[in-house]
Jmol script that loads the backbone (N, CA, C; Angstrom):
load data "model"
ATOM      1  N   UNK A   1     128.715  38.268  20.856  1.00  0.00           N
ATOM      2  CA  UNK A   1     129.074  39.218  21.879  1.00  0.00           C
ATOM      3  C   UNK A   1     130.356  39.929  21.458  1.00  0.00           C
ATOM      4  N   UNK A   2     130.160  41.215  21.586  1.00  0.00           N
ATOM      5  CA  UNK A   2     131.298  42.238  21.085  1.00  0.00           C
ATOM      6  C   UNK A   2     132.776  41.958  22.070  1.00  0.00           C
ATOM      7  N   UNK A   3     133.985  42.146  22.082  1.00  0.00           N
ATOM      8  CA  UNK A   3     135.194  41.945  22.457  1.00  0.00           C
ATOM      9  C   UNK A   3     135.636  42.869  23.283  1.00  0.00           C
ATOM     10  N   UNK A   4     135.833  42.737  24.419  1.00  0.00           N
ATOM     11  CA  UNK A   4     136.150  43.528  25.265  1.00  0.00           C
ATOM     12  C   UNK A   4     137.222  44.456  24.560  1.00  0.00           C
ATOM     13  N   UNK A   5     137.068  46.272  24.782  1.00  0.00           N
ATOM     14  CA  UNK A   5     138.170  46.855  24.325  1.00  0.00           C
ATOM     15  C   UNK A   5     139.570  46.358  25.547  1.00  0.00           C
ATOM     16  N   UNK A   6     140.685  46.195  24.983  1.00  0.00           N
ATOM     17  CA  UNK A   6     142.016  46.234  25.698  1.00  0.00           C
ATOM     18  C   UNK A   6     142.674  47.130  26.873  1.00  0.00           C
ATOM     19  N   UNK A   7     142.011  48.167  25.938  1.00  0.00           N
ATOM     20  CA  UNK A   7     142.757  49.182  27.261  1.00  0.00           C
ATOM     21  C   UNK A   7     141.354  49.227  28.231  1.00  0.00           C
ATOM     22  N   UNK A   8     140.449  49.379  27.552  1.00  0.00           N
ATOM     23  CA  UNK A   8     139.104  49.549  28.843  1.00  0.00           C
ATOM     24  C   UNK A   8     139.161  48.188  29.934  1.00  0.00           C
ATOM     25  N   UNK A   9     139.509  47.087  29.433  1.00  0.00           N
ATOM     26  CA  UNK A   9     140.463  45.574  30.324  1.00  0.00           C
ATOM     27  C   UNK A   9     141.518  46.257  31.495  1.00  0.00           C
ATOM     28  N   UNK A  10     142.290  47.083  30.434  1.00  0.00           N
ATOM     29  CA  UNK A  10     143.284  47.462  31.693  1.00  0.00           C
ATOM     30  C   UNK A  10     143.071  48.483  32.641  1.00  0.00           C
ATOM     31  N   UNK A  11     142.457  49.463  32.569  1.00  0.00           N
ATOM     32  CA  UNK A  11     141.479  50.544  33.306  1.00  0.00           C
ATOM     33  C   UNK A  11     140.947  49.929  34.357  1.00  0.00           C
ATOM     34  N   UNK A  12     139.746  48.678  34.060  1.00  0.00           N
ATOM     35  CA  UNK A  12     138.792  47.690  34.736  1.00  0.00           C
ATOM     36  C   UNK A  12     139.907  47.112  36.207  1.00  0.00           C
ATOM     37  N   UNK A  13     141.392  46.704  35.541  1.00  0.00           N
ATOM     38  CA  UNK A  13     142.267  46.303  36.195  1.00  0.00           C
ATOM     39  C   UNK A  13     143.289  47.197  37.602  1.00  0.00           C
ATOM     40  N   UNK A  14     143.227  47.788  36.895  1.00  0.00           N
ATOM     41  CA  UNK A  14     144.184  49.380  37.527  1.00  0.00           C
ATOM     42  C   UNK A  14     142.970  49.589  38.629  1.00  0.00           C
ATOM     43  N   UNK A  15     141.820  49.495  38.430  1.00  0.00           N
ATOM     44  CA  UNK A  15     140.966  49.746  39.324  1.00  0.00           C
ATOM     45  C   UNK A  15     140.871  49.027  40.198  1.00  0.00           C
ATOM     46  N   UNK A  16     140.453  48.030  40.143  1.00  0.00           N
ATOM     47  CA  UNK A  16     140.540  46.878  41.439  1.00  0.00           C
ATOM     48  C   UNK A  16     141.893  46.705  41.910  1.00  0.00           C
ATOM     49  N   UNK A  17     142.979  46.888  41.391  1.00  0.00           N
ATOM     50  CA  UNK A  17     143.827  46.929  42.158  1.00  0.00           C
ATOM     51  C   UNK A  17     144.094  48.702  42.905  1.00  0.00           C
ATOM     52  N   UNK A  18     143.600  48.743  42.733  1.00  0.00           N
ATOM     53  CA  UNK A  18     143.650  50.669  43.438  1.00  0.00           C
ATOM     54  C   UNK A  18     142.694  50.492  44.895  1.00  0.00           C
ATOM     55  N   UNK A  19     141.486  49.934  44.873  1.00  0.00           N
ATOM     56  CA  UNK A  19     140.839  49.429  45.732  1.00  0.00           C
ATOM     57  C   UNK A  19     141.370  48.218  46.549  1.00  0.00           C
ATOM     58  N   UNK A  20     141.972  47.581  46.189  1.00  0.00           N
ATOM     59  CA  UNK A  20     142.892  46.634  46.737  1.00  0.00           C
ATOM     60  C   UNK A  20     143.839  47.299  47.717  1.00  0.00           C
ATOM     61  N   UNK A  21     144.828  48.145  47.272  1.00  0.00           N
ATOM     62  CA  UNK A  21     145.263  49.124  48.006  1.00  0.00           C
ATOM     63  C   UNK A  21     144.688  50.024  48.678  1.00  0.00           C
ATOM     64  N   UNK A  22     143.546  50.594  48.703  1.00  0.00           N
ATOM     65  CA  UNK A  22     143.108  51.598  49.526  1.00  0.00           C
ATOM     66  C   UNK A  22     142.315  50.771  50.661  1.00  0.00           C
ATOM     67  N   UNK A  23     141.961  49.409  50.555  1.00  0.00           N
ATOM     68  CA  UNK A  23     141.746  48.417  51.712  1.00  0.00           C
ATOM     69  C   UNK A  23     142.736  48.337  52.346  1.00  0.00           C
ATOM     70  N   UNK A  24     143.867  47.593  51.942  1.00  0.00           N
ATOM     71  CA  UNK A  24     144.950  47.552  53.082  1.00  0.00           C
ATOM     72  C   UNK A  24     145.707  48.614  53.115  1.00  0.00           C
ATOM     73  N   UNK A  25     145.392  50.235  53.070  1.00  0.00           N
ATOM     74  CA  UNK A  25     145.625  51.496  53.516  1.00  0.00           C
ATOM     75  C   UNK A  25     144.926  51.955  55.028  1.00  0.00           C
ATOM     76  N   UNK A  26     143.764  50.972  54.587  1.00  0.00           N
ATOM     77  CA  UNK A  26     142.925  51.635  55.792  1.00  0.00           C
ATOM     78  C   UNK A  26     143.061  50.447  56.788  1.00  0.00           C
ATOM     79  N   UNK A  27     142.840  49.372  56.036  1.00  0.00           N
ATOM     80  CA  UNK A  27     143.274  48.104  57.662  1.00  0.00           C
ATOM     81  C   UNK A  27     144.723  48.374  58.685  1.00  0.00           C
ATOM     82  N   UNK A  28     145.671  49.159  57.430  1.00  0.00           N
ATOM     83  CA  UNK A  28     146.934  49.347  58.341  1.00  0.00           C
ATOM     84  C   UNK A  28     146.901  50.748  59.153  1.00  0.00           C
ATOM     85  N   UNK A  29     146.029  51.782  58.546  1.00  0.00           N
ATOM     86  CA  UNK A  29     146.062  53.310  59.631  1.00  0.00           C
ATOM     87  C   UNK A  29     144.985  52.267  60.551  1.00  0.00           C
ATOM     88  N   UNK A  30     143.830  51.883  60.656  1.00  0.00           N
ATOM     89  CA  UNK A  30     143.096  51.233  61.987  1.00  0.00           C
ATOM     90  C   UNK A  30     144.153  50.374  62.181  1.00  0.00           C
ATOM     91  N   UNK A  31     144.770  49.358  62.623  1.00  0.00           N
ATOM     92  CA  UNK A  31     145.696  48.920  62.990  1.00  0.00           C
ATOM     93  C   UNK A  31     146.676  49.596  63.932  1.00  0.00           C
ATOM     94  N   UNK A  32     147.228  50.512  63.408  1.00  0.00           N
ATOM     95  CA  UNK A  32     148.544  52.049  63.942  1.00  0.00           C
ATOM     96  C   UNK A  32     147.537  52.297  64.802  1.00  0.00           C
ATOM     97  N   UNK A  33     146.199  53.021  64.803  1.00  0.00           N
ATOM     98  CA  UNK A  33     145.370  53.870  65.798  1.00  0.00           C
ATOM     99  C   UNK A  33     145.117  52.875  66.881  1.00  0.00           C
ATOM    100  N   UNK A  34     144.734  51.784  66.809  1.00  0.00           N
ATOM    101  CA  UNK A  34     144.730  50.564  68.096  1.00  0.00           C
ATOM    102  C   UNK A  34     145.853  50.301  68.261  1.00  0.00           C
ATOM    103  N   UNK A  35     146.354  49.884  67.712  1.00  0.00           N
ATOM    104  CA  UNK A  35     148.030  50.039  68.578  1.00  0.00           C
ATOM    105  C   UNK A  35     148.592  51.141  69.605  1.00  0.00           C
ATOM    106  N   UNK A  36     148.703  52.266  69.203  1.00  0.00           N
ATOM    107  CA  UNK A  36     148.700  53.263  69.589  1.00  0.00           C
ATOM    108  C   UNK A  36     147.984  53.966  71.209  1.00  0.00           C
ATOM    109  N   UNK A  37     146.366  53.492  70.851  1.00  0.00           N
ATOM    110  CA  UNK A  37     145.728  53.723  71.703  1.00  0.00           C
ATOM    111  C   UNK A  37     145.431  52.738  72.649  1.00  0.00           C
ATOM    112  N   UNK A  38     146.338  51.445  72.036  1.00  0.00           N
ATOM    113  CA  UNK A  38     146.588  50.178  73.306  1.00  0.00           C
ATOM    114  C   UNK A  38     148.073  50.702  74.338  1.00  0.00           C
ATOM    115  N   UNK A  39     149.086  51.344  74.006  1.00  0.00           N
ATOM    116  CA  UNK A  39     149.956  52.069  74.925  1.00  0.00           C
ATOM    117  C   UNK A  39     149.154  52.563  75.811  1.00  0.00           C
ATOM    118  N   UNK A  40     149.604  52.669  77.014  1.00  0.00           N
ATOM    119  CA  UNK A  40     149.796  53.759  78.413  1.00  0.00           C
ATOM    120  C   UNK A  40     149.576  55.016  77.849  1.00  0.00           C
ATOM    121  N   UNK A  41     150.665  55.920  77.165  1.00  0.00           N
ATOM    122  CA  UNK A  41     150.882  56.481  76.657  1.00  0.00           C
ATOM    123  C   UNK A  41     149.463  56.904  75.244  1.00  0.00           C
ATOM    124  N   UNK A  42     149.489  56.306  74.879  1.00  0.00           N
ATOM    125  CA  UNK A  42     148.375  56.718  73.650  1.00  0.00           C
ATOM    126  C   UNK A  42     146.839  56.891  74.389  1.00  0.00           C
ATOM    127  N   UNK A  43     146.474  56.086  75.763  1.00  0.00           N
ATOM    128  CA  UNK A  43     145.040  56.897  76.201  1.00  0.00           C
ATOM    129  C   UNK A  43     145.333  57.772  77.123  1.00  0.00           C
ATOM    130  N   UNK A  44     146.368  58.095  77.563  1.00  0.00           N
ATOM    131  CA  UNK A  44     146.791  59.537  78.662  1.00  0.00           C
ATOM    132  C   UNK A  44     146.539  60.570  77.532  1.00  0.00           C
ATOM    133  N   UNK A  45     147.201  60.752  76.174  1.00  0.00           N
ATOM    134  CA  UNK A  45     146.904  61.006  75.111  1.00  0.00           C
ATOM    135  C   UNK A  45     145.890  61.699  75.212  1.00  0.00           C
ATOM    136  N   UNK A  46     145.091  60.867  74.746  1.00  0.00           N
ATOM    137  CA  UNK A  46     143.585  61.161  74.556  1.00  0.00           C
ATOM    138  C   UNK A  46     143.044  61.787  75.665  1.00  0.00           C
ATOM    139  N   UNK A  47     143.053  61.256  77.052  1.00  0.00           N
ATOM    140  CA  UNK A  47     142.759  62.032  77.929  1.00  0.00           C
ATOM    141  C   UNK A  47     142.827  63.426  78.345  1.00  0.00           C
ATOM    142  N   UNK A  48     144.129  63.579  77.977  1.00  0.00           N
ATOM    143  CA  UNK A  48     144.921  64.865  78.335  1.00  0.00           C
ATOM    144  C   UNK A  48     143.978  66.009  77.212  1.00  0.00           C
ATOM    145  N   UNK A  49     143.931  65.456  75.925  1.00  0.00           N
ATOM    146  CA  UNK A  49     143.613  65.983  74.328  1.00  0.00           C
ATOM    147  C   UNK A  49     141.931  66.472  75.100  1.00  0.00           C
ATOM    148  N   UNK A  50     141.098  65.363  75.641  1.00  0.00           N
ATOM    149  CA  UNK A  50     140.150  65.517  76.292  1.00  0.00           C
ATOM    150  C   UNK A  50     139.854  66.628  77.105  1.00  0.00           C
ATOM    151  N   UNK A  51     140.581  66.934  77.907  1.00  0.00           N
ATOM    152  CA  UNK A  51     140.983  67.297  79.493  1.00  0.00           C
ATOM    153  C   UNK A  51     140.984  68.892  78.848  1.00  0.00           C
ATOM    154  N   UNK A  52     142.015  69.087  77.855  1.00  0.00           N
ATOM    155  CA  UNK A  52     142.208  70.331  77.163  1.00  0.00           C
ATOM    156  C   UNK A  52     140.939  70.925  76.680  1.00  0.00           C
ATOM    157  N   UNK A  53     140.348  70.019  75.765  1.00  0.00           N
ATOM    158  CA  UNK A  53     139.081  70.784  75.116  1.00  0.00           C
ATOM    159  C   UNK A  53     138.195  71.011  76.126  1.00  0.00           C
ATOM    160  N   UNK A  54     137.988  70.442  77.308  1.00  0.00           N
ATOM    161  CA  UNK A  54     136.782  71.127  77.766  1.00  0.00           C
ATOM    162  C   UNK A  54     136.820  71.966  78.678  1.00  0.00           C
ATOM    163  N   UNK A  55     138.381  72.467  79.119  1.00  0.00           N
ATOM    164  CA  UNK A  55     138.540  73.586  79.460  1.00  0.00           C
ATOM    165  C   UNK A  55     139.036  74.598  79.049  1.00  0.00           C
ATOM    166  N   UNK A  56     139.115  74.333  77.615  1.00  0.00           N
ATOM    167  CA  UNK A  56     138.749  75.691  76.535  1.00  0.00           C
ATOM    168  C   UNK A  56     137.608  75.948  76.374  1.00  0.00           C
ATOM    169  N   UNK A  57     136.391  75.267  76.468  1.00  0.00           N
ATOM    170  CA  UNK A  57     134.966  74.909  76.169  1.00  0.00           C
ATOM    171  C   UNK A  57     134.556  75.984  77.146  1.00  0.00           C
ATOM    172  N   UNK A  58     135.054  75.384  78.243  1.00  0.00           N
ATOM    173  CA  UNK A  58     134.641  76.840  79.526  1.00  0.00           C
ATOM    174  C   UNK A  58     133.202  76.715  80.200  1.00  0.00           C
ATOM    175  N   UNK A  59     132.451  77.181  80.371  1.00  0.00           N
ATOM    176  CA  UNK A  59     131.059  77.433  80.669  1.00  0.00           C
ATOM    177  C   UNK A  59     130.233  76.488  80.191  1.00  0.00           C
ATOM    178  N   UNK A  60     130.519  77.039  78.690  1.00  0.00           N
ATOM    179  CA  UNK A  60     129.647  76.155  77.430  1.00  0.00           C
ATOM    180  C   UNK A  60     130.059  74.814  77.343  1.00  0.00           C
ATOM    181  N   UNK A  61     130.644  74.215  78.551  1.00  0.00           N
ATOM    182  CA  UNK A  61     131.060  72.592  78.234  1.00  0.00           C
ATOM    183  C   UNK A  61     129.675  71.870  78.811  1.00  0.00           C
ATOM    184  N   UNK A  62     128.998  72.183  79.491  1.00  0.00           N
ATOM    185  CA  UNK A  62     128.055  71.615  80.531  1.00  0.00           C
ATOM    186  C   UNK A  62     127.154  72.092  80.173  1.00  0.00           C
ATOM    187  N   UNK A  63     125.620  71.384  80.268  1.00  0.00           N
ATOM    188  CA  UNK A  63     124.289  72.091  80.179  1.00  0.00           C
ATOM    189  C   UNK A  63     123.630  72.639  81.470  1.00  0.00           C
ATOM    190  N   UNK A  64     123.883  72.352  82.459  1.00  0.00           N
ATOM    191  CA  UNK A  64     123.812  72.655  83.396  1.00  0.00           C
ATOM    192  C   UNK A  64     124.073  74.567  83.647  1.00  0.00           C
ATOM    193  N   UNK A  65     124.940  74.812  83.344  1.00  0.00           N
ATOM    194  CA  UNK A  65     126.285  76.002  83.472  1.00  0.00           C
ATOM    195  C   UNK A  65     125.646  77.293  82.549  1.00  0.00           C
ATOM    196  N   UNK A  66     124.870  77.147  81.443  1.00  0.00           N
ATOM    197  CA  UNK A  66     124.430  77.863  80.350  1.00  0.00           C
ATOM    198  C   UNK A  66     122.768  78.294  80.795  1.00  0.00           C
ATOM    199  N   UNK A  67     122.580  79.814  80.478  1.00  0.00           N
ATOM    200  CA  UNK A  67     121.727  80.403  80.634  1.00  0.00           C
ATOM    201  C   UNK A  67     120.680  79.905  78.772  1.00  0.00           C
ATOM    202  N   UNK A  68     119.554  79.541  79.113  1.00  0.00           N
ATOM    203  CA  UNK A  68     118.899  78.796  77.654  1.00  0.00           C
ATOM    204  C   UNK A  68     117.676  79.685  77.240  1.00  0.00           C
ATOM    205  N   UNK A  69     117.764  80.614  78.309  1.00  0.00           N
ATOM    206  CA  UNK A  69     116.691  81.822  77.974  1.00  0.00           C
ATOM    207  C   UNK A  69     116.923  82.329  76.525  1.00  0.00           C
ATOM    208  N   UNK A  70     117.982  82.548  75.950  1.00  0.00           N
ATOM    209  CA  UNK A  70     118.274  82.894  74.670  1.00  0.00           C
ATOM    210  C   UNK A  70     117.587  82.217  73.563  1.00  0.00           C
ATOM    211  N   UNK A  71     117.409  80.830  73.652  1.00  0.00           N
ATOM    212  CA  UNK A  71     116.820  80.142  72.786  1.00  0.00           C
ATOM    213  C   UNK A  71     115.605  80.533  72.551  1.00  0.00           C
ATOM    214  N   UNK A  72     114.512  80.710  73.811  1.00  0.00           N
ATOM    215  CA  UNK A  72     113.322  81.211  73.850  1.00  0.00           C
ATOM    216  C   UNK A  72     112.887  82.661  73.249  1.00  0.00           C
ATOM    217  N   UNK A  73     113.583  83.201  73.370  1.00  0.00           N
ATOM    218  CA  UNK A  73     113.556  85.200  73.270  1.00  0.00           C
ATOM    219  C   UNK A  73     113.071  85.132  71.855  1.00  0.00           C
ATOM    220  N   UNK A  74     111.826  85.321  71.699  1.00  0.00           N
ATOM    221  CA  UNK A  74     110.812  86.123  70.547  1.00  0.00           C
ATOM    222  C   UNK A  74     110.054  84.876  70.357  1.00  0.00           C
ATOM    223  N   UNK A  75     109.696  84.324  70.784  1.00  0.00           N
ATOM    224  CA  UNK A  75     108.679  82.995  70.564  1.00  0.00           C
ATOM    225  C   UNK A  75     107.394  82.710  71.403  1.00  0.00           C
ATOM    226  N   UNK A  76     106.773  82.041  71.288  1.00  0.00           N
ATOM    227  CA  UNK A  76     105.424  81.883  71.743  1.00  0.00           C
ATOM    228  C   UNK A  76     105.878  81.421  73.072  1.00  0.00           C
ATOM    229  N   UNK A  77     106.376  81.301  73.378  1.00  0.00           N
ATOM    230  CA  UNK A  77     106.422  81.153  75.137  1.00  0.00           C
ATOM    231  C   UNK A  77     106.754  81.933  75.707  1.00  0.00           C
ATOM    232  N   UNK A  78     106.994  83.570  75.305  1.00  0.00           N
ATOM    233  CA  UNK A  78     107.127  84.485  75.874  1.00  0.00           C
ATOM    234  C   UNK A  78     105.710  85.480  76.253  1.00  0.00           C
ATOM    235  N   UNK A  79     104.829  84.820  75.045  1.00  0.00           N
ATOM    236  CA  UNK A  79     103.638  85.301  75.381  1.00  0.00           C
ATOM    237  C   UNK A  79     102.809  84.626  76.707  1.00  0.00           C
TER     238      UNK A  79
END
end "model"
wireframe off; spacefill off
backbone 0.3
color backbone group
């Protein structure tokens, strides 16, 4: 069996430890975001963030609210 090249060893290495780090990158931002969104403060947050978009949304937030005739216009159910 041929000998592992050296530097392709250390490449192999640099790698798993890069993945090593980008695991506990992401366990610690999920971590911060539950924390965060365990405050008072962090689901008023969200609420508020909520609250905003769907009254920018306007009309088009609800299905109810929207005229759907548009969808139909030139199709076999107009015949």
């Amino acid at each position: 069996m041929a000998r592992a090249n050296p530097s392709r060893q250390k490449w192999i290495t640099v790698a798993e430890q890069l993945r090593q780090v980008r695991r506990a990158h992401l366990l610690f931002l999920d971590r911060w975001a539950v924390a965060q969104l365990a405050t008072g403060r962090g689901l008023s947050q969200v609420a508020h963030d909520l609250h905003q978009e769907n009254k920018l949304a306007g009309p088009l937030a609800g299905p109810d609210t929207n005229d759907w005739s548009l969808l139909y216009r030139g199709s076999i159910l107009d015949d």
